[in-house]
DSSP file (Angstrom, degrees, kcal/mol; ACC not computed):
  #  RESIDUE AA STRUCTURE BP1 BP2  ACC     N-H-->O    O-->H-N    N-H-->O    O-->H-N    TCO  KAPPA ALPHA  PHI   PSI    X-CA   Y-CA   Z-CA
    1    1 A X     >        0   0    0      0, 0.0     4,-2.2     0, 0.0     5,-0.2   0.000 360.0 360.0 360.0 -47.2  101.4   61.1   75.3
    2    2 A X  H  >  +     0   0    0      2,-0.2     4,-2.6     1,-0.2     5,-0.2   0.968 360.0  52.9 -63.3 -51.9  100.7   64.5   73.6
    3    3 A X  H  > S+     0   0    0      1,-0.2     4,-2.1     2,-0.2    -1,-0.2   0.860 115.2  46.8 -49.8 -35.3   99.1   65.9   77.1
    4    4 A X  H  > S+     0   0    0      1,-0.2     4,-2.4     2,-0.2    -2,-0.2   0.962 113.4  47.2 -71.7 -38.3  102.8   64.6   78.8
    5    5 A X  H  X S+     0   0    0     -4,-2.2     4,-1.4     2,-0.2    -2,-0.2   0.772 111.9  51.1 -78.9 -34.3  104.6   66.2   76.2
    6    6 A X  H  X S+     0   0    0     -4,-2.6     4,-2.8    -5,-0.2    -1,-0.2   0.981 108.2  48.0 -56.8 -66.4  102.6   69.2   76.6
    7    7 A X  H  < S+     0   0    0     -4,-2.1     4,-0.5     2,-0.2    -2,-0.2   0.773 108.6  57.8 -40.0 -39.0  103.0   69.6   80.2
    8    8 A X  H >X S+     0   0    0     -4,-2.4     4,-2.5     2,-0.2     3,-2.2   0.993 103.8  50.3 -63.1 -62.3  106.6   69.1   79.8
    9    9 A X  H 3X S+     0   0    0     -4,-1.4     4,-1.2     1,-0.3    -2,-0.2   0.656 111.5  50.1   8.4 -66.2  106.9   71.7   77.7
   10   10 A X  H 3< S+     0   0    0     -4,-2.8    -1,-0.3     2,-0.1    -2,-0.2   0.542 107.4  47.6 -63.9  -7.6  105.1   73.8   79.9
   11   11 A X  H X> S+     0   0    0     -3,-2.2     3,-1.0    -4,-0.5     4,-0.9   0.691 106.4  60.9-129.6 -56.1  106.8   73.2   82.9
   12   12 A X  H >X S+     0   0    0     -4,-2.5     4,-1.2     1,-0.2     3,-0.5   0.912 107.3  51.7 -17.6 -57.6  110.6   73.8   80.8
   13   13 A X  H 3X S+     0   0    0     -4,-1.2     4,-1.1     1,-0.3    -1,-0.2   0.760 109.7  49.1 -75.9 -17.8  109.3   77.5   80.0
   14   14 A X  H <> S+     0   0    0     -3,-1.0     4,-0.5     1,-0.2    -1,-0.3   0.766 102.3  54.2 -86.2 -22.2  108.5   78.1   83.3
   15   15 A X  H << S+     0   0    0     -4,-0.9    -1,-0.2    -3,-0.5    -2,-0.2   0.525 108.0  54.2 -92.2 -24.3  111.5   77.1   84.8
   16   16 A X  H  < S+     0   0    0     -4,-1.2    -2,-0.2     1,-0.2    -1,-0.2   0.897 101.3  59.2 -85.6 -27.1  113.6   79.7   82.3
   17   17 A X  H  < S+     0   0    0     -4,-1.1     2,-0.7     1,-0.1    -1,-0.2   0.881 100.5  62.7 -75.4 -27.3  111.7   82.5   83.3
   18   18 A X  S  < S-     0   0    0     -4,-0.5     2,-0.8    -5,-0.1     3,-0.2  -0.806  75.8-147.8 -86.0 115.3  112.7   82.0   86.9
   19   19 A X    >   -     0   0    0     -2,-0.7     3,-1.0     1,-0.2    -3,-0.1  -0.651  15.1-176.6 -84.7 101.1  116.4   82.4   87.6
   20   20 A X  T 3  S+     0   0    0     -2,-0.8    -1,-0.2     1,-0.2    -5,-0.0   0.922  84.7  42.1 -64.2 -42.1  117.2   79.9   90.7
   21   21 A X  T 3  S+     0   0    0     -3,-0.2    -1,-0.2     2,-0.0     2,-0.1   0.451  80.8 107.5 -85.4  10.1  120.7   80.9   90.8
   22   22 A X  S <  S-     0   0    0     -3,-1.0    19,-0.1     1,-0.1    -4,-0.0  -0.473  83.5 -96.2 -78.8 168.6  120.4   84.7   90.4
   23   23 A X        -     0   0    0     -2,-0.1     2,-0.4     1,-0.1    18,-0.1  -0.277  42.7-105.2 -82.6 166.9  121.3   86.4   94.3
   24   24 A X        -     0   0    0     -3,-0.1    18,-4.2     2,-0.0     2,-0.4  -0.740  33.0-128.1 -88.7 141.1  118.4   87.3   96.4
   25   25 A X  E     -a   42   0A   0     -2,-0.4     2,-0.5    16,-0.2    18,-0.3  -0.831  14.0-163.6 -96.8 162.8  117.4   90.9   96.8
   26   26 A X  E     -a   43   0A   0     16,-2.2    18,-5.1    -2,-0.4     2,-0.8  -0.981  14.6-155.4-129.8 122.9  116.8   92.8   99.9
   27   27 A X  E     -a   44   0A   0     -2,-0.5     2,-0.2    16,-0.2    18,-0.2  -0.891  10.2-142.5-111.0  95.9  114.8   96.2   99.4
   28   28 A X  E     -a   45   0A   0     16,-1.3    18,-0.8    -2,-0.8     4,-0.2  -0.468  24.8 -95.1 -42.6 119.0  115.2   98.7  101.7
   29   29 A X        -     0   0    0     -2,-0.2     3,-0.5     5,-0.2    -1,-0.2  -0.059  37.1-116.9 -46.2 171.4  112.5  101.1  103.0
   30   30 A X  S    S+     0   0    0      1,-0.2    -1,-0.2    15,-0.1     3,-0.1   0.721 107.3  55.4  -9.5 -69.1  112.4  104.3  101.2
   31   31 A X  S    S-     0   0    0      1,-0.3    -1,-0.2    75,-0.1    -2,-0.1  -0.149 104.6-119.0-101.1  29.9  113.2  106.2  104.0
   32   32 A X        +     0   0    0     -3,-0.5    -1,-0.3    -4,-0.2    76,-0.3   0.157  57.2 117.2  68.8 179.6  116.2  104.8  105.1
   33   33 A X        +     0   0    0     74,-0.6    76,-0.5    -3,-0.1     2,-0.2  -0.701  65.2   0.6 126.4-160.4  117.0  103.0  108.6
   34   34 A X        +     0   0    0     -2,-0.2     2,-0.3    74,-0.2    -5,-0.2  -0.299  54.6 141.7 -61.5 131.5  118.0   99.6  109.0
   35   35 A X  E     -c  110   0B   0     74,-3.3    76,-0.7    -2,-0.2     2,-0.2  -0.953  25.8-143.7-173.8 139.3  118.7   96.6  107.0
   36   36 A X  E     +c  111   0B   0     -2,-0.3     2,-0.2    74,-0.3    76,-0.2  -0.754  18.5 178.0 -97.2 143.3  121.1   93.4  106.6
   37   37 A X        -     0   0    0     74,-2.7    45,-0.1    -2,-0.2     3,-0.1  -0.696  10.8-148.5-162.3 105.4  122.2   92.0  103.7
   38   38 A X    >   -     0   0    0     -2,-0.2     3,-1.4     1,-0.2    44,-0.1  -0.255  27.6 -69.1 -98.8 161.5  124.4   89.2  103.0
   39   39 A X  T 3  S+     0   0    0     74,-0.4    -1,-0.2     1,-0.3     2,-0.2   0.042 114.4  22.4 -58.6 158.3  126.9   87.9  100.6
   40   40 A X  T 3  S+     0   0    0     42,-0.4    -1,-0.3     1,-0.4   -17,-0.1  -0.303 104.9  99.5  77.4 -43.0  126.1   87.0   97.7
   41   41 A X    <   -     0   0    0     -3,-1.4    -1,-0.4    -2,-0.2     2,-0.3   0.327  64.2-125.7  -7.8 162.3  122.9   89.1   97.6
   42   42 A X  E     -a   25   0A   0    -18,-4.2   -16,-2.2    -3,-0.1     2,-0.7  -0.999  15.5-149.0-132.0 154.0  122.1   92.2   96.2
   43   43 A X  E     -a   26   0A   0     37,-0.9     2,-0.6    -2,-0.3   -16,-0.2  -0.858  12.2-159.8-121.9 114.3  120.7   95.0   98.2
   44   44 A X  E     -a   27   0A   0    -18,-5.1   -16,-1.3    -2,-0.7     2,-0.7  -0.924   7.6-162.6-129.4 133.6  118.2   97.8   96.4
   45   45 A X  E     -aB  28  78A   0     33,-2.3     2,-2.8    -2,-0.6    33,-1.2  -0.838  19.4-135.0 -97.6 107.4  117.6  100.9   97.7
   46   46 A X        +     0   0    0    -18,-0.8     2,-1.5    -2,-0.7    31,-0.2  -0.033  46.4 148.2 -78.3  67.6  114.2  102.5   96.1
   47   47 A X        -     0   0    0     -2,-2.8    30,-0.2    31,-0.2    -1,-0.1  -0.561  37.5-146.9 -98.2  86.5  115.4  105.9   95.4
   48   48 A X        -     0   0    0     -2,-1.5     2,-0.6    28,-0.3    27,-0.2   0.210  11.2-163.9 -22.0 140.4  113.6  107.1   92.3
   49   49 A X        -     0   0    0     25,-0.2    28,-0.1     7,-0.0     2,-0.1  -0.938  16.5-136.7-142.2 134.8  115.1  109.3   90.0
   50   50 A X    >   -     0   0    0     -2,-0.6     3,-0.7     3,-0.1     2,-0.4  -0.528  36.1-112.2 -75.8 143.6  113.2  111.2   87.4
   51   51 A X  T 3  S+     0   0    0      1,-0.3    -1,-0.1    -2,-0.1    23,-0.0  -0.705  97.3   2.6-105.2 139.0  115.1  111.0   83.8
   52   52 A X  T 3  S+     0   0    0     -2,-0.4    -1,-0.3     3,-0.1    -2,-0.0   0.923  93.7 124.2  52.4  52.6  116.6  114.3   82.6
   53   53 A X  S <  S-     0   0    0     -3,-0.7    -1,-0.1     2,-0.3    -3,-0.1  -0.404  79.6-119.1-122.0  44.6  115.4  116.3   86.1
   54   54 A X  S    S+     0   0    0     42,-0.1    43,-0.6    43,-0.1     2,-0.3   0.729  79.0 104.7  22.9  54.3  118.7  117.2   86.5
   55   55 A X  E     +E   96   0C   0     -5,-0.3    -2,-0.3    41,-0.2     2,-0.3  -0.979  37.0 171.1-157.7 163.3  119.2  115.7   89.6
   56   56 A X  E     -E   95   0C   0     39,-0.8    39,-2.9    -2,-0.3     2,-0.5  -0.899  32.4-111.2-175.3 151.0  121.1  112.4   90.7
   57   57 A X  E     -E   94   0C   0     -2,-0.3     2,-0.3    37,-0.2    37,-0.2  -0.917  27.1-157.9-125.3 172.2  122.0  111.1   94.0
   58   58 A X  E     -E   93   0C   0     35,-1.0    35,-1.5    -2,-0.5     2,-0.9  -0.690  17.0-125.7-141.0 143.5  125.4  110.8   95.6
   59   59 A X  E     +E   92   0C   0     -2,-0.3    33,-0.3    33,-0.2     2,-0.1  -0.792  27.2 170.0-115.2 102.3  126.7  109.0   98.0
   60   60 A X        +     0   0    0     31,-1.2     2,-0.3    -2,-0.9    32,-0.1   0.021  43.2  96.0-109.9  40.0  128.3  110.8  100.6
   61   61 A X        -     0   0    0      1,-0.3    30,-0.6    -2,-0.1     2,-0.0  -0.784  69.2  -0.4-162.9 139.5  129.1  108.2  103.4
   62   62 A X        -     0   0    0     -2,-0.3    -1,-0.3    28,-0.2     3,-0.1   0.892  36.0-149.1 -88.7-162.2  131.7  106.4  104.2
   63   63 A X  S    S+     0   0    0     -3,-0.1     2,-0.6     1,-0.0    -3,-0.0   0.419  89.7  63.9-114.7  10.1  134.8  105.9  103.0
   64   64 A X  S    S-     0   0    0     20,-0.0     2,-0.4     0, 0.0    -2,-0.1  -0.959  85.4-151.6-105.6 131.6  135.3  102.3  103.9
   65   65 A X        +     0   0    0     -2,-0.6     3,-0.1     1,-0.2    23,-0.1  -0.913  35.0 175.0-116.0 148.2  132.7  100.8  101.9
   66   66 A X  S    S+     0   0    0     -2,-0.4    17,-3.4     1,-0.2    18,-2.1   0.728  80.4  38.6 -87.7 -17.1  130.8   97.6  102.6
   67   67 A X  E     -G   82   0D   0     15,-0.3     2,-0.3    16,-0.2    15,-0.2  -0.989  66.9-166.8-126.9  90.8  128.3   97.9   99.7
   68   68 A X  E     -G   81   0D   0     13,-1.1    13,-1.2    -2,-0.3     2,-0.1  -0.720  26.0-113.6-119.0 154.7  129.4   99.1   96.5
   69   69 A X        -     0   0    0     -2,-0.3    11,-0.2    11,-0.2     3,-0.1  -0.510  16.0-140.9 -79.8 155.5  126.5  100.2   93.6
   70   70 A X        -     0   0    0      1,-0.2     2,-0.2     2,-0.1    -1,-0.1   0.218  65.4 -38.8 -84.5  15.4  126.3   98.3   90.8
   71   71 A X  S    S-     0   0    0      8,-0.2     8,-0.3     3,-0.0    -1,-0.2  -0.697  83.9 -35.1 149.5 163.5  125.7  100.7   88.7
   72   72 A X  S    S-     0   0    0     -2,-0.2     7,-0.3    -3,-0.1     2,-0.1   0.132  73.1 -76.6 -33.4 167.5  123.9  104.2   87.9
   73   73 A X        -     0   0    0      5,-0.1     5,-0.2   -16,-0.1     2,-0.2  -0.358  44.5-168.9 -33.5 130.0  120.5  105.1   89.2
   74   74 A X        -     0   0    0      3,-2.3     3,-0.4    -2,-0.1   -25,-0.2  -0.747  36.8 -99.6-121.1 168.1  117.6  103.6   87.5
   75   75 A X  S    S+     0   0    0     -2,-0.2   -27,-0.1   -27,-0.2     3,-0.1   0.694 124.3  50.0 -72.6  -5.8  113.8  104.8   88.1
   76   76 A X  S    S-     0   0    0      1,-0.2     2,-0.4   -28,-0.1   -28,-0.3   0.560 125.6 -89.4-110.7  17.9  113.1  102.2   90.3
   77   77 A X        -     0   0    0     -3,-0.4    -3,-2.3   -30,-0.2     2,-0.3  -0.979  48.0 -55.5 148.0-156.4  116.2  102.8   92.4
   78   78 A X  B     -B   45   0A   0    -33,-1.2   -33,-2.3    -2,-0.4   -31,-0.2  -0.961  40.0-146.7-138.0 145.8  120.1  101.8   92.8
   79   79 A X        -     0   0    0     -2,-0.3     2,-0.3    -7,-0.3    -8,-0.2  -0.145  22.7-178.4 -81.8 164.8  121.3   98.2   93.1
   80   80 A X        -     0   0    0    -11,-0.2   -37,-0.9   -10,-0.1     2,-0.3  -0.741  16.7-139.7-142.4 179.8  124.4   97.4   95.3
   81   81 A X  E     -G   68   0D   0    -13,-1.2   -13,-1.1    -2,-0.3   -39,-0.1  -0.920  19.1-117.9 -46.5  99.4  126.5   94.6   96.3
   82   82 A X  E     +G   67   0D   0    -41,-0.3   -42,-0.4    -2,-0.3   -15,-0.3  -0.133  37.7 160.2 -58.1 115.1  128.2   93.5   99.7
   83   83 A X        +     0   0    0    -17,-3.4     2,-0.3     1,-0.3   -16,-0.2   0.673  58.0  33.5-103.3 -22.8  131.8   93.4   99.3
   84   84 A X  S    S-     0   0    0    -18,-2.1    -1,-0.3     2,-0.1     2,-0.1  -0.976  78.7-116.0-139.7 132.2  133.3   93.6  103.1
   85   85 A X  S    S+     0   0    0     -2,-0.3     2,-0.2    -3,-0.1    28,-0.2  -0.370  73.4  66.6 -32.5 131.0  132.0   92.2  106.1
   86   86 A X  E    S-D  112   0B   0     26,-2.2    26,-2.0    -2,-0.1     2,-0.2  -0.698  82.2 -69.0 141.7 178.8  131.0   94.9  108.9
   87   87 A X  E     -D  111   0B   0     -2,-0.2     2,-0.3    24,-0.2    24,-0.2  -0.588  42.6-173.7-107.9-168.4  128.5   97.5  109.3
   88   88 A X  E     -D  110   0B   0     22,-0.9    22,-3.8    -2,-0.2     2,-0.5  -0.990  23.5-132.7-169.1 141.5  128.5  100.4  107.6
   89   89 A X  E     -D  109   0B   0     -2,-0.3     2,-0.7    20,-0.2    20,-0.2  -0.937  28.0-158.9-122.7 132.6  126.3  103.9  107.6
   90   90 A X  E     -D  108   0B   0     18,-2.2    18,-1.0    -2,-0.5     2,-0.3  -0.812   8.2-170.8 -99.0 135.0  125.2  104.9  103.9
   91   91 A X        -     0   0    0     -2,-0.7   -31,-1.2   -30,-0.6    16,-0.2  -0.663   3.4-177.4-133.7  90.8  124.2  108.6  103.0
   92   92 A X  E     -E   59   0C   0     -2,-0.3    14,-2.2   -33,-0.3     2,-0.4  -0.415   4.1-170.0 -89.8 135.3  122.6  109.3   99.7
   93   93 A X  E     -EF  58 105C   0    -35,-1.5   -35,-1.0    12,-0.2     2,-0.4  -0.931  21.5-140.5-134.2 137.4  121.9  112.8   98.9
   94   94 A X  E     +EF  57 104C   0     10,-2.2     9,-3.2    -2,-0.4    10,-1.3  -0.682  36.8 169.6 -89.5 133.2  119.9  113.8   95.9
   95   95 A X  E     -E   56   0C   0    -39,-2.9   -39,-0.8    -2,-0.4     7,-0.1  -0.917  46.7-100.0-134.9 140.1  121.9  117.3   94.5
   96   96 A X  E >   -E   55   0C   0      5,-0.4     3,-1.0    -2,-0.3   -41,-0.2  -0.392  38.8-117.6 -52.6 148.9  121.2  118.8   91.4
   97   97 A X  T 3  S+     0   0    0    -43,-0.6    -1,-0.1     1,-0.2   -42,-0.1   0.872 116.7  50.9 -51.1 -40.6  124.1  117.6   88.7
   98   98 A X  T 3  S-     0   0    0      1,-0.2    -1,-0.2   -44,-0.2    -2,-0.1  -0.005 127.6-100.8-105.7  21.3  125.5  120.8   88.1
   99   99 A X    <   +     0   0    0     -3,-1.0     2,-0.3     1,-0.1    -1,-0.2  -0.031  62.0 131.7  78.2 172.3  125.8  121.3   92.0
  100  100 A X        -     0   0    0     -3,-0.1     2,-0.2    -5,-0.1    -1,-0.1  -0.829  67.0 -30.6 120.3-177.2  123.7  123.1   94.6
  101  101 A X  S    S-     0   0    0     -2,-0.3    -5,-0.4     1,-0.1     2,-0.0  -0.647  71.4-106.7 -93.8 142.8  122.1  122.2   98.2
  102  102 A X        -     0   0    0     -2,-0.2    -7,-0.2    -7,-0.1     3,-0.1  -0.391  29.3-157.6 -75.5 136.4  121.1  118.1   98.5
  103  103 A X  S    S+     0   0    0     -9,-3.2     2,-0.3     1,-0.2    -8,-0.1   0.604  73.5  29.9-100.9  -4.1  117.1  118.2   98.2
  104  104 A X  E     -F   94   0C   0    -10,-1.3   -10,-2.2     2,-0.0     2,-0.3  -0.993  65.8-161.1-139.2 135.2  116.7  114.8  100.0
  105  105 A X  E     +F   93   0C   0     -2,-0.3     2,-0.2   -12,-0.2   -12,-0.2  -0.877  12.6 179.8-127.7 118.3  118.8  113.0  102.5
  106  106 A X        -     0   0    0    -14,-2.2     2,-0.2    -2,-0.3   -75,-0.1  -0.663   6.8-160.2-109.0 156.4  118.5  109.4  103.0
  107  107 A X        -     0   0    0    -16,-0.2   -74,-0.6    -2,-0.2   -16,-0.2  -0.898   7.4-172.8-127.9 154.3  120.4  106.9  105.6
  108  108 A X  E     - D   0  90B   0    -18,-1.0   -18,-2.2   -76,-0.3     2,-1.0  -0.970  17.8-152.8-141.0 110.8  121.0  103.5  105.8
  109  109 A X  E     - D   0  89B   0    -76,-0.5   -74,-3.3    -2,-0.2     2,-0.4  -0.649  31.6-164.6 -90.9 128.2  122.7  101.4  108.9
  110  110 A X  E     -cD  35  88B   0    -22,-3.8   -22,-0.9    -2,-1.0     2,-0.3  -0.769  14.1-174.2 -89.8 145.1  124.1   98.5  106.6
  111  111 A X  E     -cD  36  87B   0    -76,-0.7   -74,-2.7    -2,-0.4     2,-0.3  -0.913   3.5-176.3-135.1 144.5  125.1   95.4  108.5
  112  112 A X  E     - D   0  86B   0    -26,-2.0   -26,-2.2    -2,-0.3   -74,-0.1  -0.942  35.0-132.2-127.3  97.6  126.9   92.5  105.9
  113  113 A X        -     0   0    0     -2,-0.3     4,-0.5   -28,-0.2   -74,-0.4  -0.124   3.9-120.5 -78.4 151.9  127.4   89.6  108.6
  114  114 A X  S >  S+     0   0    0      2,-0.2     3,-0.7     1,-0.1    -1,-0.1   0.827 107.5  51.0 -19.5 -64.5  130.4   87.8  109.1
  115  115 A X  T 3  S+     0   0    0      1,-0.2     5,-0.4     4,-0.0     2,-0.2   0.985  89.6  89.5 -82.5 -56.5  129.2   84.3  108.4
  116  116 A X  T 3   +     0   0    0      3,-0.1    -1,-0.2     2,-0.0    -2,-0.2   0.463  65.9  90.2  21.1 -59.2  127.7   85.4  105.1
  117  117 A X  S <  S-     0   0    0     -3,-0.7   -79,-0.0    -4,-0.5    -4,-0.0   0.157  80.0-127.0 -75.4-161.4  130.4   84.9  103.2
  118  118 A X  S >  S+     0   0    0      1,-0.2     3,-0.7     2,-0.1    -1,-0.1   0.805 108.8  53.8 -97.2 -35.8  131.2   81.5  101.4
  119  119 A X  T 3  S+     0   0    0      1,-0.2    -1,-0.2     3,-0.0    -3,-0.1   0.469 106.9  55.9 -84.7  13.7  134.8   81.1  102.7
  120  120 A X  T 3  S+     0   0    0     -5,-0.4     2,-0.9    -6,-0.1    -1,-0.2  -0.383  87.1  97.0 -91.9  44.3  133.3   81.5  106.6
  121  121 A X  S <  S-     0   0    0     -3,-0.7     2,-1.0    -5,-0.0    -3,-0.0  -0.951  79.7-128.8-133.9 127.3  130.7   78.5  106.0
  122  122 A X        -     0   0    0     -2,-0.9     2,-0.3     1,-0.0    -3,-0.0  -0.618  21.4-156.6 -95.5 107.9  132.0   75.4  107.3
  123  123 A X        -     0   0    0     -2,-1.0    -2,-0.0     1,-0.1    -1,-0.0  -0.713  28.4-106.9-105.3 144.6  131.8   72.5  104.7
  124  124 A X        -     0   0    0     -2,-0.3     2,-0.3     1,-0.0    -1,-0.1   0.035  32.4-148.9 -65.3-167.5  131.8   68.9  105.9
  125  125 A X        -     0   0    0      2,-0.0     2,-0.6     0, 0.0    -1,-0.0  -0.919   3.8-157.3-154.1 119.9  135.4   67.2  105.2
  126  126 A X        -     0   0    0     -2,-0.3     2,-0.2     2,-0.0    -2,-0.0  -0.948  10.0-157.5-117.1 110.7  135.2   63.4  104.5
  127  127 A X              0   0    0     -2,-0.6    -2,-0.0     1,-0.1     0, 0.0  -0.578 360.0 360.0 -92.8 173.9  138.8   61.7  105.3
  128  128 A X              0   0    0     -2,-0.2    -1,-0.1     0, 0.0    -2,-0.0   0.185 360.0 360.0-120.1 360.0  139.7   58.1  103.6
């Protein structure tokens, strides 16, 4: 009984460190190019940024967005989230903060498919 009780136990803790329902991510090379990513997902780009090297990167492409970041820059990259269906071209450039010539330019051809979302998924329908 103590060895089941153990195992359960173990098998509880294991299950909290993994989050079943968190979105999937999709990591994009480095170096840009292509890459799909659907809703509900989260999309991470790995563009380093060094803290307090005065430099940050920008996003200067489009202005319809399919992908919007979830938040600042980290060091292992920027997060985003598919908001609109379509494709999309993204163009990060890392520029000093205080302004100046981009010292990196990265692209990304985004595609966020159609059926992706939740309200284009065809759920059965049981009539009486």
């Amino acid at each position: 009984m103590r060895v089941l009780g153990a195992f359960l136990l173990l098998a509880l803790g294991a299950c909290a460190a993994v989050d079943i329902h968190g979105p999937k991510t999709v990591v994009a090379p480095a170096e840009g190019g292509r890459v799909t990513v659907s809703h509900g997902n989260r999309l991470r780009l790995p563009l380093a940024t060094k803290a307090n090297d005065g430099y940050e990167w920008r996003r200067v492409e489009p202005q319809i967005l399919r992908v919007v970041a979830e938040g600042p820059a980290d060091p292992q990259g920027i997060s985003f989230t598919p908001v609109r269906s379509g494709v999309e071209k993204l163009q990060l450039e890392y520029r000093p903060l205080n302004g100046g010539a981009a010292q990196k330019t990265v692209s990304y051809d985004i595609t966020v498919p159609d059926d992706s979302a939740f309200f284009f998924r065809t759920l059965p329908i049981v009539l009486p």
